[in-house]
N, C-alpha and C positions, 0 to 999 in steps of 0.2 A: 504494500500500500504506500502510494507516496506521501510523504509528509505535505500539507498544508503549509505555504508560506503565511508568517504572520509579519505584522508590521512593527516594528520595532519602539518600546516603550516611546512614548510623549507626551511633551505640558498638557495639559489636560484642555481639551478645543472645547467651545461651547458643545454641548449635551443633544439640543435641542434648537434646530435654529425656526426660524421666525417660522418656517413653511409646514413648520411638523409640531404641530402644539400640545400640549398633555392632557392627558385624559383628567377629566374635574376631580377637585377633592370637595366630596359632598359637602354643602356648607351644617346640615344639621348634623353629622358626625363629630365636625369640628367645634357646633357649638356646645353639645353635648360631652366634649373631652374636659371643652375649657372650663364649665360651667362645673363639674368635679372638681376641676385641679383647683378653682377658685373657692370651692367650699373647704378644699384642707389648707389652701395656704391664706384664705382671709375670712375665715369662719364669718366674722362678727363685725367687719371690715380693716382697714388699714389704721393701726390706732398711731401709728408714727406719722403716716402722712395726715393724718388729720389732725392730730396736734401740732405740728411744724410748723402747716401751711394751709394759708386761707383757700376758703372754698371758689375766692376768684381768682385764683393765679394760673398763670398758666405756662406753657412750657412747648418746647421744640425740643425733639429729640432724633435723633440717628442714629441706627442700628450700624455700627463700623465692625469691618471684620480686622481681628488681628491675623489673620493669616490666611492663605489665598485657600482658596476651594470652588464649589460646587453648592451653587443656593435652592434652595428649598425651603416652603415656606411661608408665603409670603400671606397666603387668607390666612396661615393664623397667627400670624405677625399682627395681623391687620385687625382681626378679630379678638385678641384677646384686648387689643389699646379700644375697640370699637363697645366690649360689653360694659368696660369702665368708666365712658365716656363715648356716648351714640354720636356726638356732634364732634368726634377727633377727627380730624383729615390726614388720614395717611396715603402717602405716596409710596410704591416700589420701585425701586430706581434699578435691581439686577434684578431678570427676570428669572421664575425659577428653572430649575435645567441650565442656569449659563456662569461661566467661571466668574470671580473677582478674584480680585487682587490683596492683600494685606495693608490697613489703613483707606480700602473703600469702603464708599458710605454704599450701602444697600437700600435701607428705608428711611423713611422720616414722617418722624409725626408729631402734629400740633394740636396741642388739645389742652385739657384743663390739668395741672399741673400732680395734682392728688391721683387722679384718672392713671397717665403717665406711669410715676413709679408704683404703684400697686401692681400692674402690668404686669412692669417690665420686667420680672423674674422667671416669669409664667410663659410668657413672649421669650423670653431668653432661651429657657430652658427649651422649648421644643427647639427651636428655630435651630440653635447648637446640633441638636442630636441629626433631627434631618438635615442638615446642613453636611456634617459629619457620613449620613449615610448616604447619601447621593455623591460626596467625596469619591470614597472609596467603592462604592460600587462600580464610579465613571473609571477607577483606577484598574479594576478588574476586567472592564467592558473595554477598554481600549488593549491589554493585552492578548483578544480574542480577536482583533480587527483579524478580518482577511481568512476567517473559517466559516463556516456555516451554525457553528455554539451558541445558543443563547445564555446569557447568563441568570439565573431566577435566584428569589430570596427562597428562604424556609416559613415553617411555621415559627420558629424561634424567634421572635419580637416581644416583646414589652407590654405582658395584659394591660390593654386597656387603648395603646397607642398602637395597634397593627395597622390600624385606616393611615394613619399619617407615617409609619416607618414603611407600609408597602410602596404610600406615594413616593416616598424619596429615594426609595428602588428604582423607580421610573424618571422622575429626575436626574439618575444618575447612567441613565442609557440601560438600565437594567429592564427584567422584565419577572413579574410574579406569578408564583407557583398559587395551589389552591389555596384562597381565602380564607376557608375553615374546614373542620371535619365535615361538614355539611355540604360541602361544594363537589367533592369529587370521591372513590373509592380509589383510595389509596392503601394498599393491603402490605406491610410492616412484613418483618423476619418472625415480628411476634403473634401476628394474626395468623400467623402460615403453621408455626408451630399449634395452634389451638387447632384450627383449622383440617391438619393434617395429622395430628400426632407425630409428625418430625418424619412419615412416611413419606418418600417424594414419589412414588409408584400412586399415591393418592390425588397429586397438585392438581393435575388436567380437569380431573372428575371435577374436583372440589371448584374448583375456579371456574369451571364450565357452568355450573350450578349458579356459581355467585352472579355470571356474565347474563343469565337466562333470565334472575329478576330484574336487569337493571331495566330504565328506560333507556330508549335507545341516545337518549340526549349526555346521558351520565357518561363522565369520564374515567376508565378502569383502570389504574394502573401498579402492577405490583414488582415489588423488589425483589430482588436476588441476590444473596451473599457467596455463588460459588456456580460452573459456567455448567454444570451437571442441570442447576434448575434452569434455564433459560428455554429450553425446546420445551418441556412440559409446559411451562409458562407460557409459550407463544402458542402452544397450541389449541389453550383454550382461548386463545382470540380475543389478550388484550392489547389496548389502547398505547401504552407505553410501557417500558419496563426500563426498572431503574436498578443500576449494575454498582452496586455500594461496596465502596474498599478495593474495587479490584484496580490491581497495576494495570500500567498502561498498555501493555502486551495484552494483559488479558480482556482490556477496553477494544483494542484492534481486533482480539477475536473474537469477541461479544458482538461488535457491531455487523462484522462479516457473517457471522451464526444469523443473527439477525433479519439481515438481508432486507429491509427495508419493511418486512411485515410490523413494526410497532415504531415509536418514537422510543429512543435510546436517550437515559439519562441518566449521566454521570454524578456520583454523590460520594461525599466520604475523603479528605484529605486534600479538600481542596484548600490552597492561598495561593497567595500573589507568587508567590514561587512555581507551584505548578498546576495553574490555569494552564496558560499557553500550551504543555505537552500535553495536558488531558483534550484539548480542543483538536489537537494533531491527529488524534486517534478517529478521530471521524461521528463522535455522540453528538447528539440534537441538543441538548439542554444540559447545563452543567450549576447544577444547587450548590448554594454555598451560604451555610448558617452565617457565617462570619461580616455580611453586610448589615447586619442587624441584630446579633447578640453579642457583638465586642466592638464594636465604634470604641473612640476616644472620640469625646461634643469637641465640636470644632470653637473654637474661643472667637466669640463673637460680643460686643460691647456697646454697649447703650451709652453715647456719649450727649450729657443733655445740658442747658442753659434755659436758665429760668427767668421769665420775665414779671415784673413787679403789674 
């Protein structure tokens, strides 16, 4: 099989250019996030801002990055300064999906000054994390230029923030695996063991069975820990089949086994070190927990001046 040329690491190009826009982040998920986050970090309200500072003052503020990346963001940048203060005008100056630089400003907003810092912790803290994970997603996504791989998140996200860490998947040239258990049949190393009693003479039957209830809309796909199960597997006729832990030889002969009868996807050991050879091997999608359960929040700063 010949190796896939790939293109050689680079600065990170905008994500997303003007012609390819992102799919929406629903606004009532986001107001429904903020609207928690606000009940644990201002129960009762801001009792620092409202002792400090009069209830007419008010303030201009900008979201500056200290260090370059990949933004993501922006409605709930915008929304968490907006449930504080309905009448704050915020502006987005880096659109989400496109790089900045360290010391640009990103957002700005003007509004009533109590409104502002209650905020902006809240606004901070996501903005950081998705900021962070459309980074390194886009980081991943570009050492795959030039194969046919996609790269997707996992379920490993952050109870409560999966709507806003998938978005910033997508922001980051990434693209997401199923949304919940509820979206798709995704059948585990552990469902197979219950399933099967550890008999692989059983898989076909068993999975043939599972493939007869679905609708035909339901997407089927099961894992494989060893290249023994992969024809039982495909012969009950499913949708994708996902080749977990195996080396890259044995990704080249999984895919070749394969032969185009399922979607082929690569899981298990993946980082920034060896995307690119897993992509070489010729798999369709390649999962990688690590966009979204180990970020480092990207350092992002509320630089603000208050007017009398």
């Amino acid at each position: 099989m010949n190796a896939v040329e790939l293109a050689p690491p680079a600065p990170l190009p905008p994500v997303h250019p003007a012609t390819v826009p992102l799919p929406t982040l629903p606004a009532a998920i986001v107001d429904n996030i903020l609207r928690a986050a606000f009940v644990e970090d201002a129960p009762y309200g801001d009792i620092t801002s409202a002792t400090l500072l009069s209830a007419r003052a008010t303030a201009t503020a900008w979201l500056v990055a200290r260090e370059p990346g990949i933004f993501s963001g922006g409605d709930v940048f915008t929304a968490a300064m907006k449930l504080q203060d309905p009448a704050a005008e915020v502006e987005q100056l880096v659109a989400d999906g496109q790089p900045f630089e360290k010391g640009q400003k990103i957002m700005r907003v003007t509004g009533l000054a109590r409104g502002v810092l209650t905020a902006e912790r809240i606004a901070l803290n996501l903005t950081q994390r998705m900021s962070a994970i459309a980074t390194q997603t886009a980081e991943y996504a570009n050492l795959i230029k030039g194969s046919k791989a996609r790269v997707t998140d996992t379920r490993k996200t952050t109870p409560g923030l999966r709507a806003l860490e998938r978005y910033a998947v997508r922001c980051g040239g990434g693209h997401n695996h199923r949304f919940s258990l509820s979206d798709a049949v995704l059948a585990k190393d552990n469902h197979l063991a219950v399933l099967t009693g550890g008999d692989t003479a059983k898989l076909t039957a068993a999975l043939a069975g599972v493939r007869a209830q679905l609708p035909h809309t339901t997407h089927f796909e099961v894992e494989v820990d060893s290249m023994e199960q992969i024809e039982p597997v495909l012969a009950a006729g499913v949708d994708t089949i996902m080749l977990d832990n195996f080396s890259n030889k044995e990704l080249v002969a999984g895919v070749a086994m394969v032969n185009g009868r399922a979607l082929v996807e690569a899981s298990g050991n993946v980082n920034l070190s060896t995307i690119a050879g897993i992509a070489r091997t010729g798999v369709d999608i390649i999962s990688v927990g690590a966009l979204t359960h180990s970020v480092r929040a990207l350092d992002l700063g509320l630089d603000i001046a208050i007017e009398a």
